[in-house]
Backbone as JSON, one array per atom type, in Angstrom:
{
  "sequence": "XXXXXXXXXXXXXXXXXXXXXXXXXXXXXXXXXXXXXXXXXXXXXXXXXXXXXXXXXXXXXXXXXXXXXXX",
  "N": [[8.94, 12.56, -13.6], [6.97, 10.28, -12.07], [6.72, 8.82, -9.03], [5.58, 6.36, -7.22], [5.01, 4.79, -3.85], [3.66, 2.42, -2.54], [2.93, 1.25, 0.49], [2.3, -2.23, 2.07], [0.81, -4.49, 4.69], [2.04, -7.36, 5.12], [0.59, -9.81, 6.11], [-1.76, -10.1, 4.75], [-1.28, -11.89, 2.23], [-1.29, -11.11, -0.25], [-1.36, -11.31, -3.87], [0.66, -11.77, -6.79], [-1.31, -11.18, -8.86], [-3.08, -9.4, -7.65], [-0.92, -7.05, -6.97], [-0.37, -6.29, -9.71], [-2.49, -5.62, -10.58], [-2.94, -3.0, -8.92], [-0.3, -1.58, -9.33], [-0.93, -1.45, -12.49], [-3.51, 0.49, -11.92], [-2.82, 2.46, -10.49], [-0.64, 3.71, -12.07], [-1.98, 4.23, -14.1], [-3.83, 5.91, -12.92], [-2.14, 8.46, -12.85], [-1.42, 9.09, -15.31], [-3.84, 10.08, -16.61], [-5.14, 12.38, -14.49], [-2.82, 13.62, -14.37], [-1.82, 13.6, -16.3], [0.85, 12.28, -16.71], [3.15, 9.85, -18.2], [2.96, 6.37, -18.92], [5.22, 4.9, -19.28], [7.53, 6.48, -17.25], [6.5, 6.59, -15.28], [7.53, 5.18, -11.86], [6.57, 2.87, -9.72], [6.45, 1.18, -6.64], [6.23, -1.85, -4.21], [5.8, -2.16, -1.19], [6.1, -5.25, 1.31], [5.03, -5.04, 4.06], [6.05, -6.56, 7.45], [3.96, -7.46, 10.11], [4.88, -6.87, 12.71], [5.72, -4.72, 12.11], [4.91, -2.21, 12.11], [2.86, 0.15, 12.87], [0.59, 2.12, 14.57], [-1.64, 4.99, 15.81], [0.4, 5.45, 18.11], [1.08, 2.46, 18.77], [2.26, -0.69, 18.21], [0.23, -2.42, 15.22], [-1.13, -4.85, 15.87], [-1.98, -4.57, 18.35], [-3.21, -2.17, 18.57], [-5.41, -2.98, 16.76], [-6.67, -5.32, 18.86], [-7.38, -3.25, 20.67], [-9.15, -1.36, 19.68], [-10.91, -3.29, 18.84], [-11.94, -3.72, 21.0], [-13.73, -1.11, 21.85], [-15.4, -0.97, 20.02]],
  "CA": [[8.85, 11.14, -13.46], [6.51, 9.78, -10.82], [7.35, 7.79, -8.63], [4.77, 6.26, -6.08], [5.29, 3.48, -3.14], [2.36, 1.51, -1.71], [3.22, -0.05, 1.8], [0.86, -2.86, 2.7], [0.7, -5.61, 5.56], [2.14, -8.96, 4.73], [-0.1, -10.58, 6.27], [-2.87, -10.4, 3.73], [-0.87, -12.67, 1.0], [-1.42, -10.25, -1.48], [-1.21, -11.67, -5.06], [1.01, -11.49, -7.76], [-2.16, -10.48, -9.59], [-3.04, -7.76, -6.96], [0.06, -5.84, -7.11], [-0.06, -6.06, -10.78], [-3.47, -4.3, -10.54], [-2.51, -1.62, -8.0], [0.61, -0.95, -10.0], [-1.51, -0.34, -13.47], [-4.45, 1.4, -11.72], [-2.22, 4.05, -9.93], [0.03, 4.2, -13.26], [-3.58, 4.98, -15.29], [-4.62, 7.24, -12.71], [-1.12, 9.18, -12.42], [-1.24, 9.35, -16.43], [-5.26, 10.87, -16.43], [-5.12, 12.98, -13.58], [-1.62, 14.22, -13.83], [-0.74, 13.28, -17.56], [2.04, 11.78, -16.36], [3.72, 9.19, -19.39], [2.91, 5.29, -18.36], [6.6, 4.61, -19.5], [7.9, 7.25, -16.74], [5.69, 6.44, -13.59], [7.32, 4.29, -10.86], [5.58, 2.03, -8.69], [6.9, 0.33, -6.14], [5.17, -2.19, -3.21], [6.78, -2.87, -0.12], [5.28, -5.38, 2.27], [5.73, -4.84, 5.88], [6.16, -7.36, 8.63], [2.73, -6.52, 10.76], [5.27, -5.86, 13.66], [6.88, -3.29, 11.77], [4.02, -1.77, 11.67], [2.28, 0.85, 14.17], [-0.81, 3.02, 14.8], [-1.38, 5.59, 17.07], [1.18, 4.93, 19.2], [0.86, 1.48, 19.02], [2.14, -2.12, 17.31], [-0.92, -2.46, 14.75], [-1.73, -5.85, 16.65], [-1.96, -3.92, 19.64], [-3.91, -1.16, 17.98], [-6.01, -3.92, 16.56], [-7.34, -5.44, 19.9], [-7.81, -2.02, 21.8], [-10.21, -0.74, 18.58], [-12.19, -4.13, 18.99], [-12.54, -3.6, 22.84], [-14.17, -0.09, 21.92], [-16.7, -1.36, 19.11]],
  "C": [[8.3, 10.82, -12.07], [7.29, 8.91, -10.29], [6.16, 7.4, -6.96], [5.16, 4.89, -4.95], [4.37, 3.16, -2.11], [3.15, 0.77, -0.84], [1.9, -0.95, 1.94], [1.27, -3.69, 3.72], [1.29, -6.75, 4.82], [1.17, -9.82, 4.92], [-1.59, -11.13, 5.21], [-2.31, -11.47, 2.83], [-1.41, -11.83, -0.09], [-1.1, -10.89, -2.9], [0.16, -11.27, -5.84], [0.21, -10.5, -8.84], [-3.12, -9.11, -9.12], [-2.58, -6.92, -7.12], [0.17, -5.72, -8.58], [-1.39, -5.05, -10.9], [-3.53, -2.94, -10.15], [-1.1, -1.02, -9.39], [0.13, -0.38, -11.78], [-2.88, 0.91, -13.02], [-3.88, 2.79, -11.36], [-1.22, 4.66, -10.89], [-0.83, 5.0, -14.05], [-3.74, 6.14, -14.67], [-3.74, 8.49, -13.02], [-1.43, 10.08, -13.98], [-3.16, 10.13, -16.43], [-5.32, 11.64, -15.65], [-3.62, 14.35, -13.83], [-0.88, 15.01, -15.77], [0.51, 13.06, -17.86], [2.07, 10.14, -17.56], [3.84, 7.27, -18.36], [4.59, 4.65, -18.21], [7.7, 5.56, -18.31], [7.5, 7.39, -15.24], [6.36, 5.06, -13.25], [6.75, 3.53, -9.74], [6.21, 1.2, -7.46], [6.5, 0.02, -4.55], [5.63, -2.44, -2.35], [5.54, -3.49, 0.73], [5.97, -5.7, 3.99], [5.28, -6.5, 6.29], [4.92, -6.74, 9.13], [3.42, -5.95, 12.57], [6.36, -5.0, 13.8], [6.27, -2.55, 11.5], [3.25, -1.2, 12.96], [1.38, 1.88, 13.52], [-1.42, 3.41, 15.73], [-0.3, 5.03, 18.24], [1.28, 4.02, 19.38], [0.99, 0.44, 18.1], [0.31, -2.33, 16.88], [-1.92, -3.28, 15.27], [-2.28, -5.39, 17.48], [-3.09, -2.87, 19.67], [-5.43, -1.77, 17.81], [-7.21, -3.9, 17.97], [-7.94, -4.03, 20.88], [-9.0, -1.27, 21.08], [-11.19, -1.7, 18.46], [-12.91, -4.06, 20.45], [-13.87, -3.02, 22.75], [-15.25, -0.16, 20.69], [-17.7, -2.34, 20.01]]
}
């Protein structure tokens, strides 16, 4: 029994009809790929706070501005 868990950002506003996509696309793929049983694959989406959220060493915000400096 799979079981998969997508973190994303809050900040996007992500859909109702987003996470319903993500949750059959990665069910389809699990079941094609794996042949894992659609009735048997868990899904589940958590969305972060963006300052619960880090990269390299660094609040994503934070991360953010220092990766636009350097473009």
């Amino acid at each position: 029994m799979p079981y998969v868990n997508i973190k994303i950002t809050r900040e996007g506003g992500t859909t109702p009809q987003q996470k319903a996509k993500l949750i059959k696309g990665v069910s389809e793929l699990l079941l094609e790929v794996l042949n894992k049983p659609l009735n048997a694959t868990f899904i589940v989406i958590d969305e972060v706070e963006l300052e619960d959220w880090g990269v390299g060493g660094l609040p994503v915000e934070e991360y953010r501005k220092q990766a636009g400096e350097k473009s």
